[in-house]
BABALUM-734652 format. One record per residue (C-alpha): x, y, z. Coordinates in steps of 0.1 Angstrom, whole numbers, padded with zeros to 4 digits. Each point is the difference from the previous one (the first is absolute). Example, Ala and Ser with C-alpha at 12.3 -4.5 7.8 and 13.67 -1.06 7.14 Angstrom:
residues 2
<r><u>0123</u><v>-0045</v><w>0078</w></r>
<r><u>0014</u><v>0034</v><w>-0007</w></r>
//
This chain:
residues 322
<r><u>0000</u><v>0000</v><w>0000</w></r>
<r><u>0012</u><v>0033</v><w>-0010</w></r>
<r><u>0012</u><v>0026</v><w>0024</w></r>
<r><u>-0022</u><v>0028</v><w>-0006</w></r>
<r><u>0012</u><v>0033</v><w>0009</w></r>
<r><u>-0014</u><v>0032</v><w>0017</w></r>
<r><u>-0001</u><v>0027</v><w>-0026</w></r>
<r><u>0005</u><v>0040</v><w>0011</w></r>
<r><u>-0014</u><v>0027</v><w>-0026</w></r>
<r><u>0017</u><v>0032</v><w>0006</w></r>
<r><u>-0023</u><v>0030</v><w>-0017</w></r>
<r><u>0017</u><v>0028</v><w>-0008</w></r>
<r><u>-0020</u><v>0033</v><w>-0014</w></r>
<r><u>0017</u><v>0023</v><w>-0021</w></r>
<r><u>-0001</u><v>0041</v><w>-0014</w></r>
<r><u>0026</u><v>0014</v><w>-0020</w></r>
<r><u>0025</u><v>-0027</v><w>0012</w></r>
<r><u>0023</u><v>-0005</v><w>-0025</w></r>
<r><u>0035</u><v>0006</v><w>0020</w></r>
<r><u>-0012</u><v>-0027</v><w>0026</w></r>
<r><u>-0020</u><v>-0031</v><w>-0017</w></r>
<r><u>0031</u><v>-0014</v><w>-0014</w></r>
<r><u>0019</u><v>-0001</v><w>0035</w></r>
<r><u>-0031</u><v>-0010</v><w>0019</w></r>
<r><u>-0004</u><v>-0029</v><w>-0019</w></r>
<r><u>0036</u><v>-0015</v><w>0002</w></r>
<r><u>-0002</u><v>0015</v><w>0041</w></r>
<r><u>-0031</u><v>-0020</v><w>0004</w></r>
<r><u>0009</u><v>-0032</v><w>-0023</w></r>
<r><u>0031</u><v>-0004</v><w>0021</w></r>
<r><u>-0014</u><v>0003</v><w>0031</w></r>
<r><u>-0027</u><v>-0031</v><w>-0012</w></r>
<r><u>0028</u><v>-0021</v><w>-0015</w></r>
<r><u>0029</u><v>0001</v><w>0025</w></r>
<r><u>-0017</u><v>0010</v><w>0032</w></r>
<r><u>-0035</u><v>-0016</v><w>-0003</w></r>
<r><u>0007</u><v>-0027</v><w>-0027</w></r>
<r><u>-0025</u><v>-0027</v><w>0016</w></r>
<r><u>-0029</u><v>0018</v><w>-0014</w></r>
<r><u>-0012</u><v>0010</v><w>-0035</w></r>
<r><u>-0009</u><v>0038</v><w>-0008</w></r>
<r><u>-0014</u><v>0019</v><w>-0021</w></r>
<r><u>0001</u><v>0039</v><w>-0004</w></r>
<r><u>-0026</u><v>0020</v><w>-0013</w></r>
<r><u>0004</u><v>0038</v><w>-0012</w></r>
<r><u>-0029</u><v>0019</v><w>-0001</w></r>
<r><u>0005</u><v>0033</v><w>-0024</w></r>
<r><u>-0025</u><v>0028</v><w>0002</w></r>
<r><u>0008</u><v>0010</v><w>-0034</w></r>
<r><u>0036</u><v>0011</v><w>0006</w></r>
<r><u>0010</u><v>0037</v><w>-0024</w></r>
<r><u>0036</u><v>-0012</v><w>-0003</w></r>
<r><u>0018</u><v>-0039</v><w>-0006</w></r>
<r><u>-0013</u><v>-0018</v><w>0023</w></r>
<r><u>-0024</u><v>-0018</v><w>-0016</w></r>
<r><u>0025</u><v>-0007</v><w>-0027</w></r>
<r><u>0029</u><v>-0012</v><w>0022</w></r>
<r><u>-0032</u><v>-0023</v><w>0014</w></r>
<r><u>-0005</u><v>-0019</v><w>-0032</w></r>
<r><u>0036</u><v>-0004</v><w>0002</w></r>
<r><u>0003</u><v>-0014</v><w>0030</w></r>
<r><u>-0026</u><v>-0021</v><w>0000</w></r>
<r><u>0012</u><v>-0016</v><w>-0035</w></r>
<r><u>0027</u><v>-0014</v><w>0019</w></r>
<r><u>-0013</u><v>-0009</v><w>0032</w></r>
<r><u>-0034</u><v>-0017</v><w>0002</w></r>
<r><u>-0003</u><v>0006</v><w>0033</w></r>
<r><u>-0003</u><v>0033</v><w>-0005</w></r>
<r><u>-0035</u><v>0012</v><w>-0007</w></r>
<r><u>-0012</u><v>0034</v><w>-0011</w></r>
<r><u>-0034</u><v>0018</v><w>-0004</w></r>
<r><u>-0001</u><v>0031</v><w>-0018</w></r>
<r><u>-0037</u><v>0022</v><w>0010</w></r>
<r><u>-0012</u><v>0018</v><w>-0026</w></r>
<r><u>-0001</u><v>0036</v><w>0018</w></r>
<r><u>0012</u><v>0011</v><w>0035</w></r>
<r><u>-0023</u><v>-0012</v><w>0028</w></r>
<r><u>0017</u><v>0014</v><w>0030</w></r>
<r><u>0020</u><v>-0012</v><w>0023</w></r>
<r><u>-0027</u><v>-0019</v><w>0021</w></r>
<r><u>-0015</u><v>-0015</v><w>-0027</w></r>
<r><u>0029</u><v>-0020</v><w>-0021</w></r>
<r><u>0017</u><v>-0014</v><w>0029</w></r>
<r><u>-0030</u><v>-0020</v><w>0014</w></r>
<r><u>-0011</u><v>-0012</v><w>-0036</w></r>
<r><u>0034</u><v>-0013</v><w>-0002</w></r>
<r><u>-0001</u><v>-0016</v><w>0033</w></r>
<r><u>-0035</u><v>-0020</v><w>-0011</w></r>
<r><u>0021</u><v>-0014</v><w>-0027</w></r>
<r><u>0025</u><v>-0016</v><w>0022</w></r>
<r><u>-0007</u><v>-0032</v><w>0008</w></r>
<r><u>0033</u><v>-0014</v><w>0013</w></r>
<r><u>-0002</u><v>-0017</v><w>0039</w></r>
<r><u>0010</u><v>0036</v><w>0010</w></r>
<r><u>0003</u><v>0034</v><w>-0014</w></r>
<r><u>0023</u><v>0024</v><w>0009</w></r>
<r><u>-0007</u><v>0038</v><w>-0009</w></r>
<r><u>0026</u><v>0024</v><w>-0012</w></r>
<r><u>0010</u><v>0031</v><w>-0017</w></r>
<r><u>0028</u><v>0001</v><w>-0027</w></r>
<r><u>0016</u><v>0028</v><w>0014</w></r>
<r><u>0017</u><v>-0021</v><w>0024</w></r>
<r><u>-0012</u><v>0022</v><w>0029</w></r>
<r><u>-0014</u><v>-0030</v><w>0012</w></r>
<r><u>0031</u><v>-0023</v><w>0003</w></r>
<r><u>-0005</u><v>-0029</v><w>-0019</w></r>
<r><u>0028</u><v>-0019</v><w>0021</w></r>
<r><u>-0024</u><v>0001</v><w>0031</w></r>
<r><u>-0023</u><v>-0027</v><w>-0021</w></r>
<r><u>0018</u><v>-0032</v><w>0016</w></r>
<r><u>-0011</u><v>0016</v><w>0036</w></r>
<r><u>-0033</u><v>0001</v><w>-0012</w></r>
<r><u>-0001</u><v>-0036</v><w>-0012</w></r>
<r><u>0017</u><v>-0011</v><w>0033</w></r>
<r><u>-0027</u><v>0016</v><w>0019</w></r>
<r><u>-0023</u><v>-0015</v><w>-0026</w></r>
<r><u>0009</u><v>-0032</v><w>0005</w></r>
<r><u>-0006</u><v>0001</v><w>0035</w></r>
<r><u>-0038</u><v>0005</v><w>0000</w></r>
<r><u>0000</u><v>0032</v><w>-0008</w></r>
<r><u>-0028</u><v>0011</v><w>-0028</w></r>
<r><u>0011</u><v>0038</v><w>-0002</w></r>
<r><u>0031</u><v>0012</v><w>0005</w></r>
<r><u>0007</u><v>0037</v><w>-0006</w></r>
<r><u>0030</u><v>0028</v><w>-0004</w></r>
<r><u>-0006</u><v>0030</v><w>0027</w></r>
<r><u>0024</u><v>0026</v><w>-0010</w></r>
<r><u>0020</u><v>0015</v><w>0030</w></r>
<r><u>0020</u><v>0028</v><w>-0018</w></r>
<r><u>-0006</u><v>0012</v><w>-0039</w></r>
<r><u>0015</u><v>0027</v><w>-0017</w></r>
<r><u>-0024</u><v>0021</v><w>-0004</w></r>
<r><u>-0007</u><v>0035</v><w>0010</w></r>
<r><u>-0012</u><v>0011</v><w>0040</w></r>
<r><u>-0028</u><v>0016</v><w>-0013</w></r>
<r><u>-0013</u><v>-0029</v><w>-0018</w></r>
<r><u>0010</u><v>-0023</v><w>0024</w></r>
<r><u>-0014</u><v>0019</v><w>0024</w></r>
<r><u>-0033</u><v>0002</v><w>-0022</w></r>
<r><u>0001</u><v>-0039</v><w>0001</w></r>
<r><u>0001</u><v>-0003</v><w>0037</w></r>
<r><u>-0027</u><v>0024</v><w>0005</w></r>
<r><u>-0022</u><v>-0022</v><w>-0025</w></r>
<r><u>0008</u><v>-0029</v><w>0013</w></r>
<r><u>-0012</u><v>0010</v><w>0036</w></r>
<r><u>-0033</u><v>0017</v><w>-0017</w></r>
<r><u>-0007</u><v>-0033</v><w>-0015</w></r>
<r><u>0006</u><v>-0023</v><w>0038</w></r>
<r><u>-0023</u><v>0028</v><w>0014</w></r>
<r><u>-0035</u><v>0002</v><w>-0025</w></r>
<r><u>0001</u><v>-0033</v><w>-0011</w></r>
<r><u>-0009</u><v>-0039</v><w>0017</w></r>
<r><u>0028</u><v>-0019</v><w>-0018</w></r>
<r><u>0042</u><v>0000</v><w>0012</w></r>
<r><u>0013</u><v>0021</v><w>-0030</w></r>
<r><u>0039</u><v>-0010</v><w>-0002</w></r>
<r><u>0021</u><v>0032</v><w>0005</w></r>
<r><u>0028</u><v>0001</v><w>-0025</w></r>
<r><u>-0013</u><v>-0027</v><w>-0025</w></r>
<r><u>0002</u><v>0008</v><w>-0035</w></r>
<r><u>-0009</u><v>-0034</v><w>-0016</w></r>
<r><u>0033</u><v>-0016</v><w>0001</w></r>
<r><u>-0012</u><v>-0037</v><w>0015</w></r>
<r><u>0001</u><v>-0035</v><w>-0004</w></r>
<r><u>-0040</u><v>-0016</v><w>-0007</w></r>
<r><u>-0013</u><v>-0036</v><w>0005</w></r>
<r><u>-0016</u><v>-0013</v><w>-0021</w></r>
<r><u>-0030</u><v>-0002</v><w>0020</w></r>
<r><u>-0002</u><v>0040</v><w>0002</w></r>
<r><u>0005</u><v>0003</v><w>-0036</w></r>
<r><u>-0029</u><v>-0016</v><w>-0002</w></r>
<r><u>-0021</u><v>0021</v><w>0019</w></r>
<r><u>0011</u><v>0032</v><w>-0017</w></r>
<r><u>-0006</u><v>-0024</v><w>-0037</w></r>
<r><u>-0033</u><v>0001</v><w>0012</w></r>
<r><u>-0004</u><v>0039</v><w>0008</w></r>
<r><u>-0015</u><v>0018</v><w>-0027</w></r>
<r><u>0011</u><v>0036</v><w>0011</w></r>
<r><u>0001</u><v>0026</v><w>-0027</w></r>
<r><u>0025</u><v>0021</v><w>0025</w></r>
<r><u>0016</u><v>-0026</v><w>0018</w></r>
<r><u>0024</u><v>0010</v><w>0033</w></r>
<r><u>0024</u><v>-0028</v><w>0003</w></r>
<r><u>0007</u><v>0011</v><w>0034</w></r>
<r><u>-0030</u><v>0000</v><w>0013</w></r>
<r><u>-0013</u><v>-0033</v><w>-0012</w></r>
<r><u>0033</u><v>-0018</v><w>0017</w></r>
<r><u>-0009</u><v>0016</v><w>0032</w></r>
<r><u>-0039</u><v>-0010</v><w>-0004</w></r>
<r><u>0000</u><v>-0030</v><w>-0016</w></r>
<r><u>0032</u><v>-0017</v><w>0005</w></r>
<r><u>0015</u><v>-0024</v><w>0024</w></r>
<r><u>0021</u><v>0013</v><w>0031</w></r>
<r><u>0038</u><v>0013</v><w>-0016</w></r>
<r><u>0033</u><v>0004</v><w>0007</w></r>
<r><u>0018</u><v>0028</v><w>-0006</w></r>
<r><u>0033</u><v>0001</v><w>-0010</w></r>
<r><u>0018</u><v>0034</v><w>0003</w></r>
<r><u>0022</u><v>0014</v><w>-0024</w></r>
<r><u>0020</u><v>0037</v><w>-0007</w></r>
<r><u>-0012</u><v>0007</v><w>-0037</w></r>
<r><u>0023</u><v>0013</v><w>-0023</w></r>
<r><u>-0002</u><v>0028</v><w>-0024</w></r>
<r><u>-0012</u><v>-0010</v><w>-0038</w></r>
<r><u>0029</u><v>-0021</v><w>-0022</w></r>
<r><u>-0009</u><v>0023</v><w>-0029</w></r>
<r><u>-0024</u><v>0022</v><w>-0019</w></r>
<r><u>-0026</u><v>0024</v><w>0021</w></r>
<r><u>-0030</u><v>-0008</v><w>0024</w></r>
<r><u>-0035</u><v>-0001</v><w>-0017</w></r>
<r><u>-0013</u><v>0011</v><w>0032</w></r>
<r><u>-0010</u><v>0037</v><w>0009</w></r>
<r><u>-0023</u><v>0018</v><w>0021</w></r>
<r><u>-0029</u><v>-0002</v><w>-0022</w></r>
<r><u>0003</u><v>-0037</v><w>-0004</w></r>
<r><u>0011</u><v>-0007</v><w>0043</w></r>
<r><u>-0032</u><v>0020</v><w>0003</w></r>
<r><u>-0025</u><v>-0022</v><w>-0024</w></r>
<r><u>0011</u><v>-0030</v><w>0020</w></r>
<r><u>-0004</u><v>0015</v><w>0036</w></r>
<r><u>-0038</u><v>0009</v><w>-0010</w></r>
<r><u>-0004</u><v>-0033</v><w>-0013</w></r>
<r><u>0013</u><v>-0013</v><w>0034</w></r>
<r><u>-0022</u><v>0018</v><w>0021</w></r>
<r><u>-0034</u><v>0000</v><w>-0021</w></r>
<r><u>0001</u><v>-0041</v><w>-0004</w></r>
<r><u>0007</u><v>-0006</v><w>0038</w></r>
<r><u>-0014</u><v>0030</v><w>0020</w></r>
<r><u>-0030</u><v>0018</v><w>0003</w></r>
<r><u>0012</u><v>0024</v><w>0032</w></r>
<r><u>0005</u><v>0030</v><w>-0021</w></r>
<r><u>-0038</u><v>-0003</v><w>-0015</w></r>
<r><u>-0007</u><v>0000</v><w>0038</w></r>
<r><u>0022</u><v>0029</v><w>0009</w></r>
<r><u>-0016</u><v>0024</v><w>-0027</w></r>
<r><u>-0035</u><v>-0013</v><w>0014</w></r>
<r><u>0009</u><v>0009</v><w>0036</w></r>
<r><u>0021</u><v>0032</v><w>-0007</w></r>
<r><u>-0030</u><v>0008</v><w>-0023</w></r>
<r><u>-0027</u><v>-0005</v><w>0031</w></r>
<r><u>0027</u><v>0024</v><w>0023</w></r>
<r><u>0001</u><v>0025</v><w>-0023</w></r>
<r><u>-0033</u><v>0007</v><w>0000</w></r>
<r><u>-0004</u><v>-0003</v><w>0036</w></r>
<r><u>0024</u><v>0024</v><w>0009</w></r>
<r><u>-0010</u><v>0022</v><w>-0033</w></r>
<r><u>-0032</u><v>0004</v><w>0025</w></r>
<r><u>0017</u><v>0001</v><w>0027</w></r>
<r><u>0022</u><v>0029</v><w>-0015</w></r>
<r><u>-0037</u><v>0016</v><w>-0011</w></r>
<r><u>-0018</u><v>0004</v><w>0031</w></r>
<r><u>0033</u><v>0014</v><w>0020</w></r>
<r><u>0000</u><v>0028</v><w>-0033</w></r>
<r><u>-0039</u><v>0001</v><w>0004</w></r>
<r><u>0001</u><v>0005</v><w>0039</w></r>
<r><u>0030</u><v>0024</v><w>-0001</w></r>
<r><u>-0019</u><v>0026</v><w>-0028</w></r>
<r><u>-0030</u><v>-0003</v><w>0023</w></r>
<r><u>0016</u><v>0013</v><w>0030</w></r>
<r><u>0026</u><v>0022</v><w>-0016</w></r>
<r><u>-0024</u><v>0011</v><w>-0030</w></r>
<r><u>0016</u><v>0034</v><w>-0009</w></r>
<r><u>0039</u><v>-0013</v><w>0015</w></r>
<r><u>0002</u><v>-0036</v><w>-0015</w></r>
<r><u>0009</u><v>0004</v><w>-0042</w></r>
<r><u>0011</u><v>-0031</v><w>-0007</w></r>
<r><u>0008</u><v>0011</v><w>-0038</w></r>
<r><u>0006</u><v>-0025</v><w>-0030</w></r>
<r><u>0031</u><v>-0015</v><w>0007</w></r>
<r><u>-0013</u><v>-0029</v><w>0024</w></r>
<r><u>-0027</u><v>-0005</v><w>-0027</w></r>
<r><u>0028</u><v>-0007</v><w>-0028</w></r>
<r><u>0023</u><v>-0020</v><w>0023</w></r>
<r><u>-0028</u><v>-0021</v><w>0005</w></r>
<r><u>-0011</u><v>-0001</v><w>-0030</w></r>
<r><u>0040</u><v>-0009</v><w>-0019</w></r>
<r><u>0006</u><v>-0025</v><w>0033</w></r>
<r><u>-0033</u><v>-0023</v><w>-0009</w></r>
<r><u>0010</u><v>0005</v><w>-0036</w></r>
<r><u>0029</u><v>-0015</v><w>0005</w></r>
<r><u>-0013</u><v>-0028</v><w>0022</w></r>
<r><u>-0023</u><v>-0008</v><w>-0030</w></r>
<r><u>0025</u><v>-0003</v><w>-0025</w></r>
<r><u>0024</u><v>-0020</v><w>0015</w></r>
<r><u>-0030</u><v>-0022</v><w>0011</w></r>
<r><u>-0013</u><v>-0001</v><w>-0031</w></r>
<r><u>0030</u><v>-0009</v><w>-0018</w></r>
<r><u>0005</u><v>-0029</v><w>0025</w></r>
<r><u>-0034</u><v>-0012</v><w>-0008</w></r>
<r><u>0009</u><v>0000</v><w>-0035</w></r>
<r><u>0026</u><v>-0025</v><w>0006</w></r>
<r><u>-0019</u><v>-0023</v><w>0014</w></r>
<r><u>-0024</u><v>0002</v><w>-0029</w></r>
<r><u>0026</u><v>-0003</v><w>-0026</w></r>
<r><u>0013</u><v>-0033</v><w>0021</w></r>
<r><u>-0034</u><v>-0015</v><w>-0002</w></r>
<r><u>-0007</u><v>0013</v><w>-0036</w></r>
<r><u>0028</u><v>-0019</v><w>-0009</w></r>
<r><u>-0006</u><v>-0033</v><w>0014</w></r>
<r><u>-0040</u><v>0000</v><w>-0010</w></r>
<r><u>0019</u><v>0007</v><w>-0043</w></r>
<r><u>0014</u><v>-0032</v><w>0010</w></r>
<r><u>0025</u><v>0005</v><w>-0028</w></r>
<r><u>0033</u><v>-0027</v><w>-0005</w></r>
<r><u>0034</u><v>0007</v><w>0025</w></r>
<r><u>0020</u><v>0005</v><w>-0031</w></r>
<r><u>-0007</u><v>-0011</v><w>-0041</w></r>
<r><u>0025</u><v>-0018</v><w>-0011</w></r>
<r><u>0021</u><v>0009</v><w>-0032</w></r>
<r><u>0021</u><v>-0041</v><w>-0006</w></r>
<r><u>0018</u><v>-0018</v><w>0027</w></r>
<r><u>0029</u><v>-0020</v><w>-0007</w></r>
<r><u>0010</u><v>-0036</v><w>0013</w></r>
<r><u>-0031</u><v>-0011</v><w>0017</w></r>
<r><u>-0016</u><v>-0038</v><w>-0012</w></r>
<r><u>-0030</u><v>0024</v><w>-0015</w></r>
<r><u>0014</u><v>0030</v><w>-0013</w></r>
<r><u>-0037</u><v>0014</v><w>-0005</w></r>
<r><u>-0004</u><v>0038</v><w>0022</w></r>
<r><u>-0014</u><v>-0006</v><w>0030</w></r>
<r><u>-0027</u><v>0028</v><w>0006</w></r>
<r><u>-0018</u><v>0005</v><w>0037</w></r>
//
């Protein structure tokens, strides 16, 4: 009887990636043939339709290594999006999660499959020092602390994806249909007790970050529309005690004109500072509201994680569209 062996799928997304796909793949191949050789492998890039090589230096790996796999989406779904749609087509005995800017070390992946093999059905990277700015970092923290505050679920601080995944959870999240999915946040509600490995990430190989404020922002909102409704409740109850102390306010103004009638002139600015201040609570309110209702008008469009362009290597090379 054949010795059948545990197989680990390493899924690595990609963005204007071209100075790193190359090295990643030999970093990662070496680490599976010399370090981990008792079990197959597979690696599967996920582009989300790259502007520069990558996707050709792809089909050029993956013409001489077959156990390199590569999906090409046909437009740019985000950052959230790709990653999980290439996670659902893993389907080794374990799927480890990285990026190719070797900020996540690829050389912590036999730690992983240690813990792994021990029982283990998540294992994930906690950064303990990055590179990046104090204000951002500082940002980060704050979040991170909003998020263990307004919601029910134990939000990992420091977590950026960067984990080894049973196959077991992988099959939960294959079963997820989420239009805006939070990786995060499904490990932390839906997955099995982890194990956190800690790690000091380094700055990128090469090229830039595809990360800015604008994008950082889009997935904090996401992260606190899908898994808390305190701030709905906040704007309800700030709403209720602004009214009450807007009457409050109204019968001191009213008392003090009745017994100082010809003394008391109150004059316009109260009236306009009022008036600006609930403005302002409006909009802001508002515009929170308007997050939740793009979150939900997204998930009831139903629409596919990504659409797939060709994919390269797999048994069925057919695009894989959900």
């Amino acid at each position: 009887m054949s010795d059948v062996r545990k197989k680990i799928s390493v899924v690595i997304p990609t963005y204007n990636e071209q100075e790193n796909v190359e090295a990643m793949t030999q970093t990662v191949t070496d680490i599976m043939v010399n370090e981990l050789p008792q079990y197959d492998y597979e690696i599967i890039y996920i582009d989300n339709h790259s502007k520069d090589r990558t996707k050709e230096l792809l089909r050029q790996i993956c013409s001489k290594d077959p156990h390199v796999k590569a999906i090409f989406n046909a437009r740019n779904f985000g950052q959230m999006r790709s990653p999980v749609h290439g996670l659902k087509q893993a389907y080794g005995d374990c799927v480890v999660r990285l990026n190719a800017d070797f900020q996540d070390p690829p050389s912590m992946i036999p730690t992983f499959v240690k813990e792994w093999e021990k029982g283990t059905k998540i294992v994930i990277g906690v950064k303990t020092k990055t590179d990046e700015g104090k204000f951002m970092a500082f940002m980060r923290r704050r979040y991170y602390k909003l998020l263990g505050k307004i919601t029910e679920i134990d939000h990992i601080e420091n977590f950026t994806g960067f984990a080894l995944l049973d196959k077991a959870f992988v099959d939960v999240v294959r079963g997820i249909h989420d239009p805006m999915p939070y990786l995060r946040g499904m490990i932390a509600e839906f997955g099995y007790e982890y194990v956190a490995v800690p790690y000091e990430r380094p700055a990128r190989r090469a090229g830039k970050s595809k990360n800015n404020y604008y994008s950082l922002y889009d997935v904090a909102m996401v992260g606190i529309t899908s898994y808390s409704k305190v701030p709905l409740r906040i704007a309800t109850f700030m709403g209720f005690g602004i009214a009450g102390l807007s009457v409050v306010i109204g019968l001191v103004y009213l008392v003090l004109k009745l017994i100082f009638w010809n003394m008391f002139r109150a004059g316009m600015a109260p009236m306009l500072i009022g008036m600006f201040f609930l403005g302002a609570v409006q909009i802001i309110f508002i515009g929170l509201l308007g997050e939740y209702i793009l979150s939900i008008n997204t998930r009831v469009l139903n629409r596919p994680l990504v659409v797939e362009e060709e994919r390269l290597n797999f048994e069925d090379n057919t695009p894989v569209n959900e």
